[in-house]
N, C-alpha and C positions, 0 to 999 in steps of 0.2 A: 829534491824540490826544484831544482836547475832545471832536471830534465819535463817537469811540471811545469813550469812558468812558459821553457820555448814550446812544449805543446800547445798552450793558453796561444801565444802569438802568434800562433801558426792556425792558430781560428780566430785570431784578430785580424789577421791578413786577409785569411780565405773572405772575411765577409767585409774586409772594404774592398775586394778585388772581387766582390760580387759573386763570387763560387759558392757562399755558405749567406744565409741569411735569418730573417723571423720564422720565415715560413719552413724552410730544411730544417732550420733548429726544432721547430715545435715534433716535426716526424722524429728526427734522433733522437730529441731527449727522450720521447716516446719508446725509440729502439732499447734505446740503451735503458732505461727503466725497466720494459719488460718482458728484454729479451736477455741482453748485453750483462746487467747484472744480477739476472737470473743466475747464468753460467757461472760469473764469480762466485757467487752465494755457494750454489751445488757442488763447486768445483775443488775449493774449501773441505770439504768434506770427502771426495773421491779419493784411495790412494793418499788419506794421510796417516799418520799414525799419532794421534792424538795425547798431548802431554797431560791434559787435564782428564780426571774422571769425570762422570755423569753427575756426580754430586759436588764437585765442583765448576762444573759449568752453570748448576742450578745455582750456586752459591754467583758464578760470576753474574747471569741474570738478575738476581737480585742486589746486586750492584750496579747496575745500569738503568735500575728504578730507582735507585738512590741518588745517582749522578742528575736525573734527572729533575729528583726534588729539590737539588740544589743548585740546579739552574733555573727552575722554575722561582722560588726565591730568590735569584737576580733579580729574573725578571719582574716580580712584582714588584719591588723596591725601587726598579731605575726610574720607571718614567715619578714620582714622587720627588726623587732628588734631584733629578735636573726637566723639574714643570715641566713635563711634556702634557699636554691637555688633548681633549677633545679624542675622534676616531685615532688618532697618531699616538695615544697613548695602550691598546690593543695593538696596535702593528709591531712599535718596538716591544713590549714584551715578547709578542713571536718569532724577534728578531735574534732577539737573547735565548728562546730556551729552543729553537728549532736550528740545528745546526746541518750545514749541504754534507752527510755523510755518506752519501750514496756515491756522487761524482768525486769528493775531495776526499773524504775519512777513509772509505775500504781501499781507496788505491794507494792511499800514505803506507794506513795498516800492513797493505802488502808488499811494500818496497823497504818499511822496516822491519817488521816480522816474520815475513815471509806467508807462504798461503795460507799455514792451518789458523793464524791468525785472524783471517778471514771471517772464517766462521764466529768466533766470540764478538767478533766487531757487530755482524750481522744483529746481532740480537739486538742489538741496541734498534734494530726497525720495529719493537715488538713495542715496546713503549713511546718509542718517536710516532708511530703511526696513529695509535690510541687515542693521545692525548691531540696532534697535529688537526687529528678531524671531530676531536672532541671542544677540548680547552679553545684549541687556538680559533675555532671555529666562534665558538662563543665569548672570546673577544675582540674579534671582528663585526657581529651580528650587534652585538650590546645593545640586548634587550628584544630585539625584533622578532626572535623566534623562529626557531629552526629545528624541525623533527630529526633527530636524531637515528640512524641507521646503522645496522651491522653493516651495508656495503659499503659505508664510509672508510672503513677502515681494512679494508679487502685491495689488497693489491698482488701484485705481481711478487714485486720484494719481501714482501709478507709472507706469499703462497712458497715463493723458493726458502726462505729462514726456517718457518715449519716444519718443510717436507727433508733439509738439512741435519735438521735435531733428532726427526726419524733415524733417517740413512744411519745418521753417527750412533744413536743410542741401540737399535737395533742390528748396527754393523751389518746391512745390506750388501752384497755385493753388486755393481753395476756395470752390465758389459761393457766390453773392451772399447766397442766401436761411441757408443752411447759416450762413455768417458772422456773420449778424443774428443769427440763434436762438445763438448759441454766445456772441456778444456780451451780449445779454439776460440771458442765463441767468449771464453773470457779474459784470453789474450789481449780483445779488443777494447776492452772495457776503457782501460786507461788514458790511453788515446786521445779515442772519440767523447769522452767526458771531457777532458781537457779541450777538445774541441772545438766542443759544445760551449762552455764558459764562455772560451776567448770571443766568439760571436757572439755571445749574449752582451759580452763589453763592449765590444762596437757600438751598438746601436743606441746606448748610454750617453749624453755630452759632457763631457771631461767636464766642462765649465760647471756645468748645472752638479753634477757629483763632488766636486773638489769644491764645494761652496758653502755647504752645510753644516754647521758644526753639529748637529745634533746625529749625522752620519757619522761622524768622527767618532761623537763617545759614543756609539752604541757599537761601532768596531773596536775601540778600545777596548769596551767590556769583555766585547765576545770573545777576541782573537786571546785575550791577555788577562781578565781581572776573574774569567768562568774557568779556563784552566788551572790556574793556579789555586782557585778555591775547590776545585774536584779534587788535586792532589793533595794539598793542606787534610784534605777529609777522609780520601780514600787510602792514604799511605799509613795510618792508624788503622786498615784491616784488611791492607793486599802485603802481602810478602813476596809474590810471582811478578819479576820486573815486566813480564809479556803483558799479564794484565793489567798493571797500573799503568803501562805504555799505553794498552788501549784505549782506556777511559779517556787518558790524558789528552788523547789524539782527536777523540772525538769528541772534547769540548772544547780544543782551539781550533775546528774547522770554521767558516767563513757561514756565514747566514745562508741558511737552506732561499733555493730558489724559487719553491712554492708559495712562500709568503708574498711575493710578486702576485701569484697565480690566483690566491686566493683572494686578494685585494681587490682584483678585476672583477673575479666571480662573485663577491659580495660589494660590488661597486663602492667601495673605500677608496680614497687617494693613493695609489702607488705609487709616488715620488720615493718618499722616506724609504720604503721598502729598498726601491731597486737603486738608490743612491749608495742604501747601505751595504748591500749585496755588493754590490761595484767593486766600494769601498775598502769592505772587508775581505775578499774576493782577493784583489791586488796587494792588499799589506801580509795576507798570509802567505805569501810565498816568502815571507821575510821574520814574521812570529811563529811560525809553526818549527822551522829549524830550531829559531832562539828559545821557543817553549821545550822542544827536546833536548837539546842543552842545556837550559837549564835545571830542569826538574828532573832526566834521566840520566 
């Protein structure tokens, strides 16, 4: 997490000394979405030798639909008990059950697990994407209406988790040279996500972030009261410390940054949002150890 945070600062620097900004961020995040953790995805899979069976990965799957039911239950709950009214009551629920595991979760996964880890984590894109341009969509909209589409939930990370579950279940072999490039390319992933972040903090005003209390509890929730409710649930039907690490990881990461994205695109207020993101962004360099300490 140390070596996580100085990468953060080092795209907090790049974009107050003007080398990184809104505009570079928007192409990276783009790379690194889907290109960058393509690689990690596929790469997961190349060259591992796999602890879980096929039907244990099915079984992990459906724990990851489960983890999600019971974030999703946060998030109905929180804005009720602490009055959050009006469109800001849709945002922080998305804030709660969408968590950034693209840029934070898979690179944790893979600096405490190791790669083949990778892979199980990934799955977790098959229900976060589902619901993100489903649910989360129509609590943004509330009520306005919005046609619903399969290419809503068609992505890049999507397309690599799939084509992942293939390679592994069918034990493909993938050339030598193809292997390397796919390897490479997810050397960078970590990085340039962290990169990515630190500039996305920049451009935030400390004042206007550190002023909100309703940012506060909704990083509280997420970083600290959604992990420990996954474990509370899932440690009554994981015995595999890798996969209960997993779960665990991917529900104290920091608020996905698309809920920003999406806020814009359905012209909502993105304060709450990106206050929270900030927020929760910054404190998990410091509950994400203490959630693995504690509960692992």
């Amino acid at each position: 997490m140390a070596m996580l945070v100085t990468l953060m600062l080092v795209g907090y620097l790049c974009a107050k000394l003007k080398v990184t900004g809104p505009e570079s961020n928007r192409h990276m995040s783009r790379l690194v979405m889907d290109v960058l953790l393509v690689g990690t995805i596929l790469n997961s899979v190349i060259n591992i030798q796999p602890t879980l069976s096929n039907g244990q990965i099915l079984g992990f799957f459906g724990l990851t639909v489960l983890e999600f039911a019971i974030l999703g239950l946060i998030a109905w709950l929180f804005p009720w008990l602490f009055r959050i009214k009006g469109s800001d009551r849709g945002v922080a629920r998305n804030l709660l059950l969408f968590m950034n595991n693209g840029f934070v979760g898979l690179p944790i996964v893979q600096l405490v697990f190791g790669q083949e880890a990778v892979f199980y984590a990934s799955l977790s894109n098959i229900p976060f994407n589902i619901l993100l341009y489903t649910v989360g969509i129509a609590q943004l909209c509330q009520g306005e209406g919005r046609k619903f589409t399969l290419k809503d939930i068609v992505n890049a990370p999507m397309a690599a988790t799939l084509l992942a579950v293939v390679l592994f279940v069918l034990r493909l072999p993938v050339p030598q040279l193809i292997a390397d490039t796919i390897s490479t390319l997810a050397g960078a992933t970590i990085p340039l996500s962290m990169i990515i972040i630190g500039t996305s903090l920049a451009a935030i005003p400390l004042k206007s972030a550190f002023g909100d209390w309703r940012a506060y509890a909704l990083s509280l929730v997420s970083l600290l009261v959604c992990p420990i409710a996954v474990w509370a649930v899932m440690r009554l039907f994981i015995q595999n410390a890798m996969m209960l690490g997993i779960l665990i990881i991917v529900a104290a990461c920091p608020s996905a940054m698309m809920i920003t994205v999406l806020c814009v695109q359905y012209r909502r207020d993105e304060s709450l949002s990106s206050k929270t993101i900030f927020l929760s962004t910054v404190l998990s360099a410091a509950t994400i150890p203490f959630i693995l300490w504690l509960l692992l």
